[in-house]
C-alpha positions as CSV (number, residue, x, y, z in Angstrom):
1,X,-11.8,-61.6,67.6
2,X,-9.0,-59.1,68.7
3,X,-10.2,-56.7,71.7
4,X,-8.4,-54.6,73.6
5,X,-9.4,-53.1,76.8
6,X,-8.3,-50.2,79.1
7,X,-9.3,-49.3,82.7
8,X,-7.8,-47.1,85.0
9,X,-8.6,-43.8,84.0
10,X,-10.6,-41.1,85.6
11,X,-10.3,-38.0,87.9
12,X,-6.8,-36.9,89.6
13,X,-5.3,-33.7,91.1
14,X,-2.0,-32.5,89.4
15,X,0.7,-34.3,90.9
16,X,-0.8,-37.2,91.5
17,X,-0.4,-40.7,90.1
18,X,-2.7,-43.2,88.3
19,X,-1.8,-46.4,86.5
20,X,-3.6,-47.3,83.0
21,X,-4.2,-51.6,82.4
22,X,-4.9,-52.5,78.7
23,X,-6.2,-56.3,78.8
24,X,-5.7,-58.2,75.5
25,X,-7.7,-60.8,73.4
26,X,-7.2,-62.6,70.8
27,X,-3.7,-62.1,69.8
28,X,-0.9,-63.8,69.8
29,X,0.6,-61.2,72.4
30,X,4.2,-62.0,72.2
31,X,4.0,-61.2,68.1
32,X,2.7,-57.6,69.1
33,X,4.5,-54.3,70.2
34,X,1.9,-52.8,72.6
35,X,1.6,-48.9,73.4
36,X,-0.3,-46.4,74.4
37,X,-1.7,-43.3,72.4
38,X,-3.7,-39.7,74.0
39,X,-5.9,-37.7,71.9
40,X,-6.4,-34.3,73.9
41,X,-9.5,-32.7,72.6
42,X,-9.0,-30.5,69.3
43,X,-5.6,-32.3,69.1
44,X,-4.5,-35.1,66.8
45,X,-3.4,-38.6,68.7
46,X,0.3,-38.8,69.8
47,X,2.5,-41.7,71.2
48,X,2.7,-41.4,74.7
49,X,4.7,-44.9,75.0
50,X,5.6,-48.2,73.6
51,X,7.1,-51.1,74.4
52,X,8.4,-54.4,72.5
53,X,11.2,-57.0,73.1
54,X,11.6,-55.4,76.5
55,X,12.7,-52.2,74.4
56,X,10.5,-48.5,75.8
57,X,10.3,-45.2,73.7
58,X,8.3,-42.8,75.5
59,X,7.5,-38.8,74.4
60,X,9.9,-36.4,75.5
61,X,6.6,-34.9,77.4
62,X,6.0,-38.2,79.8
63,X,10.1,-38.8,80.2
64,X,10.3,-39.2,84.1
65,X,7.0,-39.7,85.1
66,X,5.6,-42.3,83.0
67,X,6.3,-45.9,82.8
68,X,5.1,-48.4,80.3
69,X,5.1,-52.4,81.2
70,X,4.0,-55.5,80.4
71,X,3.0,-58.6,81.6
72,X,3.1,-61.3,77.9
73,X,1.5,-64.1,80.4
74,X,-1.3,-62.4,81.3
75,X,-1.7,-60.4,78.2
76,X,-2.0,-57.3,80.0
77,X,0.2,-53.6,79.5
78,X,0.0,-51.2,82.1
79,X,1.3,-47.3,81.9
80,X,1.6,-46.3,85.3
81,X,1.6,-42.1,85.3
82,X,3.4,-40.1,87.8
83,X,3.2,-36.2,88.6
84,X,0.2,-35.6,86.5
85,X,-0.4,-32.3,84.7
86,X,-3.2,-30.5,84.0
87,X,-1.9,-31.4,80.0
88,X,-1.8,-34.8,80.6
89,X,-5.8,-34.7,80.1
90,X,-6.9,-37.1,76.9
91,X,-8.6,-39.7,76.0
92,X,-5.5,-42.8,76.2
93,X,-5.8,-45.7,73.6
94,X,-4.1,-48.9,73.8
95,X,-3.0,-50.1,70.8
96,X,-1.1,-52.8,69.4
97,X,0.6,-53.2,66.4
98,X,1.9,-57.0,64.9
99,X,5.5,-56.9,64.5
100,X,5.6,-58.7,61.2
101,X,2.6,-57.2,59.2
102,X,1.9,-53.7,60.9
103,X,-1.5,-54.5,61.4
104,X,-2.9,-52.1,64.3
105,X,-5.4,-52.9,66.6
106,X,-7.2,-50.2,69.0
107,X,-8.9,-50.1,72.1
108,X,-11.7,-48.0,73.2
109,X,-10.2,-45.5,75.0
110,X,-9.8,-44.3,78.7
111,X,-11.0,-40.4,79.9
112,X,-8.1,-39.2,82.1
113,X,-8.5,-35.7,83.5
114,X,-6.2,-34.1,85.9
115,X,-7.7,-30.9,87.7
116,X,-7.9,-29.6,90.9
């Protein structure tokens, strides 16, 4: 059973930092190209980041202040978030997507909201 799991969000003043973790299950992690998604409410989900082979795309919005890794041994992605903006509030998603087929794979979602 494939599950993906994210912790890290919650609440953070505007310039401050916070760093997203997306534990994996169940897949064979090396296969997959891992990112993250946000879904802003009354919005539509957008790629905030992704990363496979070692390679990164990121959003022009998040160029600069956010940074997507990995770590294959433990199965774990992080997205470590840097000078956070009031627009920077969504629901994030880890997903991963298998190289070979393009079967996707979603977590449940982290709330992170930047106010002061």
């Amino acid at each position: 059973q494939v599950q993906l799991v994210e912790s890290g969000g919650g609440l953070v003043q505007p310039g401050g930092s916070l760093r997203l973790s997306c534990a994996a299950s169940g897949i064979a992690f090396s296969a997959y190209a891992m990112a993250w998604y946000r879904q802003a409410p009354g919005k539509q989900r957008e790629l905030v980041a992704r990363i496979t082979s070692g390679f990164t795309k990121y959003a022009d919005s998040v160029k600069g202040r956010f940074t997507i890794s990995g770590d294959n041994a433990k199965k774990l992605v992080y997205l470590q978030m840097n000078s956070l903006k009031p627009e920077d509030t969504a629901v994030y998603y880890c997903n991963a997507e298998n190289r070979l087929t393009l079967r996707n794979y979603w977590g449940q979602g982290t709330q992170v909201t930047v106010s002061s």
